[in-house]
TIVO-2410 file (N, C-alpha, C; in nm, 3 decimals):
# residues 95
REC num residu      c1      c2      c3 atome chaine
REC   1      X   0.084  -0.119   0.000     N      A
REC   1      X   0.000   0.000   0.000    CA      A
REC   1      X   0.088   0.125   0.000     C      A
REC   2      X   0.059   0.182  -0.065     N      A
REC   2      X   0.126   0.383  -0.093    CA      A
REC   2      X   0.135   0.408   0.047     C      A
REC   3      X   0.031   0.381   0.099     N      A
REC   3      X   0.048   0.495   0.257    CA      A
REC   3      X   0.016   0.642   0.232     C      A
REC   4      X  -0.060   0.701   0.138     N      A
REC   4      X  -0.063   0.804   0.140    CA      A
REC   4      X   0.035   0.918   0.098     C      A
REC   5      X   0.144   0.797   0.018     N      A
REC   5      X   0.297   0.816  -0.074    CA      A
REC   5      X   0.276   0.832  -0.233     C      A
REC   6      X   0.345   0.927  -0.289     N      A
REC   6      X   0.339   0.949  -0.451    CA      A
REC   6      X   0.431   0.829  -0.462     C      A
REC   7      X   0.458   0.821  -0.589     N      A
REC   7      X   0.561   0.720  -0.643    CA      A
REC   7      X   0.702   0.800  -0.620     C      A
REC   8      X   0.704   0.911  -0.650     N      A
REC   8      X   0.823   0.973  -0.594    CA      A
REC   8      X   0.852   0.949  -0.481     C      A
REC   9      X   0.786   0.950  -0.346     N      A
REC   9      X   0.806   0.964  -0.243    CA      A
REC   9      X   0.831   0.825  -0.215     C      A
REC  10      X   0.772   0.725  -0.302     N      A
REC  10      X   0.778   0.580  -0.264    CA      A
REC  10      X   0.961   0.538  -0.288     C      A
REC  11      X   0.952   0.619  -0.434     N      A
REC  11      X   1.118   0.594  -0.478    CA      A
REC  11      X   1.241   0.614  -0.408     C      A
REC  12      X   1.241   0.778  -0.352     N      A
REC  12      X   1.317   0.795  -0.240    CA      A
REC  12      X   1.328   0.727  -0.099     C      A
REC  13      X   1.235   0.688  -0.071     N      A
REC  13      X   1.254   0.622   0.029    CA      A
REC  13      X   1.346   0.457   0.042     C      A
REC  14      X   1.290   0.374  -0.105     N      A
REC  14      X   1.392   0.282  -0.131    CA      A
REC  14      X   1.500   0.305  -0.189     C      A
REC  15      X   1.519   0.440  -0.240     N      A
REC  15      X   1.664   0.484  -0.295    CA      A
REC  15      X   1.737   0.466  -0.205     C      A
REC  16      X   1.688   0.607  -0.089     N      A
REC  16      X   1.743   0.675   0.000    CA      A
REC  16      X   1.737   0.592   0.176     C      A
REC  17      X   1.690   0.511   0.197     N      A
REC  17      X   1.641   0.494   0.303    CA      A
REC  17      X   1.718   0.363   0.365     C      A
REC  18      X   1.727   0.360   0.487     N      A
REC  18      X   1.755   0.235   0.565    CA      A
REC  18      X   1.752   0.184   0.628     C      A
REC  19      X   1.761   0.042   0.648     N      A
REC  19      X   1.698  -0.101   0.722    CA      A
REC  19      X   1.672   0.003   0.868     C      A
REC  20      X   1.572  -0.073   0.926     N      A
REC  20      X   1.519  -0.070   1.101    CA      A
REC  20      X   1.650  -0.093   1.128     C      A
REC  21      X   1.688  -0.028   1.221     N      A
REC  21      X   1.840  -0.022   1.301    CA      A
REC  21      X   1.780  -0.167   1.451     C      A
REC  22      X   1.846  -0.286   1.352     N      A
REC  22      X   1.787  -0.423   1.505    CA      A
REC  22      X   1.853  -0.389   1.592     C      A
REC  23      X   1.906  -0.341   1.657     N      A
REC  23      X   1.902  -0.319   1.827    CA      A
REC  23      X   1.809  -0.314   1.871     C      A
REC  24      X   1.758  -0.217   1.809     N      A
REC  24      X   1.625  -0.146   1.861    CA      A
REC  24      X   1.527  -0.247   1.888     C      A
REC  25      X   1.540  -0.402   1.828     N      A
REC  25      X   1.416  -0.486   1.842    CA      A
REC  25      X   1.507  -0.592   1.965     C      A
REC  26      X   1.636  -0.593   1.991     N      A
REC  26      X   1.668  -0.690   2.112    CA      A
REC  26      X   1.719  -0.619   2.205     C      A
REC  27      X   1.763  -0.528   2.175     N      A
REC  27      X   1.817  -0.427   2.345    CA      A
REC  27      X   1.728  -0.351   2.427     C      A
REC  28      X   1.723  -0.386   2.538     N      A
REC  28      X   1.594  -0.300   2.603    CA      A
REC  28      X   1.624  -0.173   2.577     C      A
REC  29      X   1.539  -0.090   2.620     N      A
REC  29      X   1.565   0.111   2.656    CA      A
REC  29      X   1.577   0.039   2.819     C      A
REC  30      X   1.691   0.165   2.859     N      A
REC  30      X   1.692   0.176   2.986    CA      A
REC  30      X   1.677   0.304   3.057     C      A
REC  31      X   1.553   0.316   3.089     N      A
REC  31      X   1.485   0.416   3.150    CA      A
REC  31      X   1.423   0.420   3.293     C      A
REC  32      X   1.464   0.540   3.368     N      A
REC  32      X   1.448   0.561   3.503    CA      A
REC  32      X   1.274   0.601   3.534     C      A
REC  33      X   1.210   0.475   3.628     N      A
REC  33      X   1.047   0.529   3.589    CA      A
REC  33      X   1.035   0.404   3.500     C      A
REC  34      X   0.880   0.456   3.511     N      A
REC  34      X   0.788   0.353   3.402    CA      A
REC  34      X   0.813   0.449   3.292     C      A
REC  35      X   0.764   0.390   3.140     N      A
REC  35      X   0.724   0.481   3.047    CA      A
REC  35      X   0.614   0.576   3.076     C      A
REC  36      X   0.471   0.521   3.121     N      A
REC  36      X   0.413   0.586   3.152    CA      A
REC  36      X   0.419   0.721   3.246     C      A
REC  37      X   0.552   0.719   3.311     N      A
REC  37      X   0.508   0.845   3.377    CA      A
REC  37      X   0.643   0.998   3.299     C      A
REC  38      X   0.675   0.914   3.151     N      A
REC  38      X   0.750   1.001   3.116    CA      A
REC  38      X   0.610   1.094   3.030     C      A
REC  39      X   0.647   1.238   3.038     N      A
REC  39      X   0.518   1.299   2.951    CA      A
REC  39      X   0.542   1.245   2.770     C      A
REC  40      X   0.450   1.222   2.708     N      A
REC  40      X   0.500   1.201   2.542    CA      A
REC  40      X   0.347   1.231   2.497     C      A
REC  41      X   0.394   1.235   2.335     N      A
REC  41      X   0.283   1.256   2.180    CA      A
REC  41      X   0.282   1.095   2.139     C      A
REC  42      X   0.153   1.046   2.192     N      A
REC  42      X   0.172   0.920   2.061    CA      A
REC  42      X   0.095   0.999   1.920     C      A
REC  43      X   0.171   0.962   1.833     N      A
REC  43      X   0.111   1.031   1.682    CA      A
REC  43      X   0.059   0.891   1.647     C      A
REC  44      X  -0.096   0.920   1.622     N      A
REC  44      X  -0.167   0.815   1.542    CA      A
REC  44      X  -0.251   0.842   1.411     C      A
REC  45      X  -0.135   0.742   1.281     N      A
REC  45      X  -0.149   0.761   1.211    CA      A
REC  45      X  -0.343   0.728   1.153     C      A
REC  46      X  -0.429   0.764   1.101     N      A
REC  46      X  -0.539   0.685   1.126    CA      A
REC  46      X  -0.561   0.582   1.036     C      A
REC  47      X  -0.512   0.552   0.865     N      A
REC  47      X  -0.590   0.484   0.817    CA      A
REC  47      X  -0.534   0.314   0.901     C      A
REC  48      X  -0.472   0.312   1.009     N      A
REC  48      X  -0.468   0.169   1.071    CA      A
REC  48      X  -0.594   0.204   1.146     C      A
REC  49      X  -0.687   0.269   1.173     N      A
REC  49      X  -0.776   0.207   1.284    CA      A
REC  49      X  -0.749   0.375   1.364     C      A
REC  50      X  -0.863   0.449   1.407     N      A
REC  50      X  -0.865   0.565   1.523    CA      A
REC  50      X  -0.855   0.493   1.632     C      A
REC  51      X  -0.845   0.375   1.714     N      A
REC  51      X  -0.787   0.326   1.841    CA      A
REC  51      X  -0.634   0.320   1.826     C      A
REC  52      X  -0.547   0.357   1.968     N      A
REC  52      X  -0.432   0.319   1.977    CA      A
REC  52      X  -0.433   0.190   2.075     C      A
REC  53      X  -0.298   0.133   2.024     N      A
REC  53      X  -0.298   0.022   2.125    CA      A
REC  53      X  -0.346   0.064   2.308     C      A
REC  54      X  -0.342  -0.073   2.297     N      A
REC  54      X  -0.429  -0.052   2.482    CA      A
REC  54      X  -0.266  -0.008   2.596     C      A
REC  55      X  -0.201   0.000   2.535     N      A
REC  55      X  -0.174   0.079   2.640    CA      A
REC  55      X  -0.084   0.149   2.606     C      A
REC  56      X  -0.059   0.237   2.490     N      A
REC  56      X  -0.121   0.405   2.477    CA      A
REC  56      X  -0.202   0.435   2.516     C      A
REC  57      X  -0.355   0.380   2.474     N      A
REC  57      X  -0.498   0.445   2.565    CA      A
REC  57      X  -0.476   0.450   2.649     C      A
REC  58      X  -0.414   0.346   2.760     N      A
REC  58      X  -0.439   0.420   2.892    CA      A
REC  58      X  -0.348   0.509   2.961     C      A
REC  59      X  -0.243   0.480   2.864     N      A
REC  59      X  -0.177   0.626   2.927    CA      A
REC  59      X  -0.212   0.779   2.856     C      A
REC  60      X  -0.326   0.794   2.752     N      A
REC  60      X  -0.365   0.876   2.721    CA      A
REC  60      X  -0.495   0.914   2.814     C      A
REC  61      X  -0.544   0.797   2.873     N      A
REC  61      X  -0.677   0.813   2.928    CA      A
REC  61      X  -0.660   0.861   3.059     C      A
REC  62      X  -0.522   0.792   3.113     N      A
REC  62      X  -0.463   0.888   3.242    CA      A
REC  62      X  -0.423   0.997   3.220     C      A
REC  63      X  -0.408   1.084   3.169     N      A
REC  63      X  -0.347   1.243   3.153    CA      A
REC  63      X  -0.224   1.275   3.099     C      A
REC  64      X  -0.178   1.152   3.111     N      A
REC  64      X   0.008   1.186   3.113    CA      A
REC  64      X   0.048   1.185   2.952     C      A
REC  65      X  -0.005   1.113   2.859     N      A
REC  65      X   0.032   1.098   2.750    CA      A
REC  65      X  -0.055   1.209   2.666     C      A
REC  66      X  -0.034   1.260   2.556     N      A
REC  66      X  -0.117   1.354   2.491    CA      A
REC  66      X  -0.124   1.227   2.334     C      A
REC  67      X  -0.276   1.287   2.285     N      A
REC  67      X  -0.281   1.187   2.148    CA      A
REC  67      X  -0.271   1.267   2.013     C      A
REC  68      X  -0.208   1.259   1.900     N      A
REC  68      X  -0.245   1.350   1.779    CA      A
REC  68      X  -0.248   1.252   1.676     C      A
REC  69      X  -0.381   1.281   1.634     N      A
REC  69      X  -0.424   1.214   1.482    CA      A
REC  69      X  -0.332   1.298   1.399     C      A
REC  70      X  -0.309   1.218   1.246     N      A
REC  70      X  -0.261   1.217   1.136    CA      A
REC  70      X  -0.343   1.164   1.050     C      A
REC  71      X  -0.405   1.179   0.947     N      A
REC  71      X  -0.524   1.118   0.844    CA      A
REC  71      X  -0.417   1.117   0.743     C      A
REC  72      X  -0.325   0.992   0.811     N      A
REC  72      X  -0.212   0.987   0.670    CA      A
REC  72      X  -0.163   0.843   0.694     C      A
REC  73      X  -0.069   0.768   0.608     N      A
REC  73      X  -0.034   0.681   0.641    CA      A
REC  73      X   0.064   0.641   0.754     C      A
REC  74      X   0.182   0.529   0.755     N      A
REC  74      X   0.283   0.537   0.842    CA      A
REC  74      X   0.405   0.599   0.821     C      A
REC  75      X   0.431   0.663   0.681     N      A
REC  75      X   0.499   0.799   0.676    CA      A
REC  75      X   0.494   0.873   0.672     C      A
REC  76      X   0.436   0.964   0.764     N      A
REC  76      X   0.412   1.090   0.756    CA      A
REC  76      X   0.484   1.214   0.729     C      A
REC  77      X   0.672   1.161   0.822     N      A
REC  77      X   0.739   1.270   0.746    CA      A
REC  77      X   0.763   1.328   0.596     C      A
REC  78      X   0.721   1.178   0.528     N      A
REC  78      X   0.709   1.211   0.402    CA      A
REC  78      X   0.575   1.241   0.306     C      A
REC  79      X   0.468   1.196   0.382     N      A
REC  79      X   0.342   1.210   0.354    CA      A
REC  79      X   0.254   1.327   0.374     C      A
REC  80      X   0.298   1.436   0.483     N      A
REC  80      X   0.231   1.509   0.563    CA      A
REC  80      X   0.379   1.579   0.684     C      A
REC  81      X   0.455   1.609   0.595     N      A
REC  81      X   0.569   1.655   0.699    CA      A
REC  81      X   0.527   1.796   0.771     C      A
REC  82      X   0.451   1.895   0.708     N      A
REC  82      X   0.463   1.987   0.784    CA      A
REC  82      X   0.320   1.960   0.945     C      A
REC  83      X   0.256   1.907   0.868     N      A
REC  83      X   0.148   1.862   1.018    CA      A
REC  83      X   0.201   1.759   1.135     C      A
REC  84      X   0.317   1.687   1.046     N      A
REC  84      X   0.402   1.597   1.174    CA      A
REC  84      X   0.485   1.681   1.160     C      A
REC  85      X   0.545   1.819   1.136     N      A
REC  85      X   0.631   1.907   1.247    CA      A
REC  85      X   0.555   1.968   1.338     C      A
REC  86      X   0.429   1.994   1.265     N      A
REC  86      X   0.385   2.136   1.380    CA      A
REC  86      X   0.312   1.987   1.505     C      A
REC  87      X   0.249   1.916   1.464     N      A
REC  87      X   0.256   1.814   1.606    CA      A
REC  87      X   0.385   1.799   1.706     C      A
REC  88      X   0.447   1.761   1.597     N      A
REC  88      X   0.610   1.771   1.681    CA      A
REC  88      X   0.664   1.896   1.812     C      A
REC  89      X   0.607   2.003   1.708     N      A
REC  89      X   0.629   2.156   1.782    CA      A
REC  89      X   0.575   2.162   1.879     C      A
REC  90      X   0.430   2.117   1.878     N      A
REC  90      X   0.375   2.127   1.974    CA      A
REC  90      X   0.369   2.025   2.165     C      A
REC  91      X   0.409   1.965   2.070     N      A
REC  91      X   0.441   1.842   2.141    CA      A
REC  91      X   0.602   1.884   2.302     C      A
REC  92      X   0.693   1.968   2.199     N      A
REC  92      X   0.756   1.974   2.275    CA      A
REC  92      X   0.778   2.075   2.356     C      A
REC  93      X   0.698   2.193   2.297     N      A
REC  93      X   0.651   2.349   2.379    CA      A
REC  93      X   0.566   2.295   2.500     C      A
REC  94      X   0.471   2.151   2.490     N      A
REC  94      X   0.414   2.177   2.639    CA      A
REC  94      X   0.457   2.110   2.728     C      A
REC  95      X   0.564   2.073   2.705     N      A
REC  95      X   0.685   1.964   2.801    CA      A
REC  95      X   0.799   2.057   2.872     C      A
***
């Protein structure tokens, strides 16, 4: 699926782009605290579904997490970059 990608945008990305960095899928994060009580933006992209996983919701439903739709696919920087900056912006002005 496009994702809400031109063919250009599709091209650069397999030109230009590279593999998931695997650490990231076997090394834990090591963080002081739960996640939940760090403040964050989950950005949810929507055409997967307007629910976030269950637990984003509940750390959105507790206060601590903030939520921002995207009516774009799962690239948004390339799909919708200036609405995933100004989320971004915003995101980090109220932190």
């Amino acid at each position: 699926m496009g994702q809400g990608l031109t063919d250009a945008q599709i091209a650069r990305i397999l030109a230009e782009g590279t593999p998931h960095p695997g650490a990231t899928l076997t090394a834990p994060a090591e963080l002081k605290g739960s996640p939940g009580d760090v403040p964050a933006t989950h950005v949810k992209c929507l055409p997967d579904g307007d629910v976030p996983p269950p637990a984003v919701a509940g750390r959105v439903e507790g206060g601590r997490w903030e939520l921002a739709e995207l009516d774009t696919g799962h690239w948004p920087m390339f799909s919708q970059p200036r609405h995933l900056a100004r989320v971004l912006r915003e995101s980090a002005a109220a932190d």
